[in-house]
N, C-alpha and C positions, 0 to 999 in steps of 0.2 A: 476433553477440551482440545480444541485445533486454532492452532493461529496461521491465516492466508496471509504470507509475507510477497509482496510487491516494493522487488527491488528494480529502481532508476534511474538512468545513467540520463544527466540534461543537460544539452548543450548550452555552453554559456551564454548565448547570446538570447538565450528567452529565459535563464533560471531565476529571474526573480516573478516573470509573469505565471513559469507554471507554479510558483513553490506557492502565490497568494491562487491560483487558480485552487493547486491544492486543497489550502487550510480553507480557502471562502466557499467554492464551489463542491470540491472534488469528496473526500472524506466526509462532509454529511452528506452528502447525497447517499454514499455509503453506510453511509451509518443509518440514515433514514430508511434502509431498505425494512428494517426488523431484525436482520437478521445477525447482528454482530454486536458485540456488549461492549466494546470500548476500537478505539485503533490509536497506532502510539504513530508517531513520522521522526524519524532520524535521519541524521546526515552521514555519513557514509564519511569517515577522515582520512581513510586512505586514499590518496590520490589515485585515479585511471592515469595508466603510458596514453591514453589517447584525451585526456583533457577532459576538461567537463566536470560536473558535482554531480554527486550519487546520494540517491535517498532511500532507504527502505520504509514503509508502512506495513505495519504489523496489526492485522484485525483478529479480535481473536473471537474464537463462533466456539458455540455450547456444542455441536454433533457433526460427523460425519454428513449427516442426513440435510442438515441447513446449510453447509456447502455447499451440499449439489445443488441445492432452492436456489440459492445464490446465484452458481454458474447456469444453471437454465433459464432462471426467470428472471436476473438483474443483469449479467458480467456485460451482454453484447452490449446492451447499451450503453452502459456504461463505459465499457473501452473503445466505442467509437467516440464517445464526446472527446476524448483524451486524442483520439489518432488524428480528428477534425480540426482539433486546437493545432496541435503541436508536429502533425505529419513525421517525418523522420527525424525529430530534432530531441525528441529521447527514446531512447532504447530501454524496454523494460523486459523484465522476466519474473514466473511466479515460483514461488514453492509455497508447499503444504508441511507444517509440521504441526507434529501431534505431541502433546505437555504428558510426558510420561509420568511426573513428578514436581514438585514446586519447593524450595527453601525458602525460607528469611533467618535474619538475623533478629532477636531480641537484644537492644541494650536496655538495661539496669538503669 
């Protein structure tokens, strides 16, 4: 199991337009591709020295193999709708982690 985290640095003066672009538009569209079983979006609470709200989205994908599906046959488009919207008014970066292992707690 692999989770594509997409972390967003958004300038305040559009962050309530992108956060409902997000949740209305953005994440199912993602999620519509097939290829990802759930995606979580948090806020980021430590403040940027340079201003702004940060959000991470966490998708998490079954293989190696449907990531790359993903980045060849979904990401372009999909990160152009994001660059057309919003141009330089967030700054985003990706990482790729891979679930080594998983806990929970059981209570009684």
């Amino acid at each position: 199991m692999y989770i594509y985290n997409v972390t967003s640095s958004i300038d305040d003066s559009i962050h309530q337009q992108w956060l409902t672009w997000m949740k209305e538009e953005h994440i199912p569209q993602v999620l519509a591709t097939g290829k990802f079983e759930k995606a979580t979006l948090s806020r980021v609470l430590i403040e940027e020295d340079m201003g702004g709200v940060t959000y991470s989205v966490q998708y998490r994908v079954a293989s190696r193999e449907v990531l790359d599906a993903y980045y060849n046959e979904d990401a372009p488009k999909l990160r152009s709708e994001g660059l057309r919207k919003f141009a330089d008014k967030v700054l985003a970066f990706r990482t790729e982690l891979e679930i080594v292992d998983e806990y929970s707690v059981t209570f009684n």
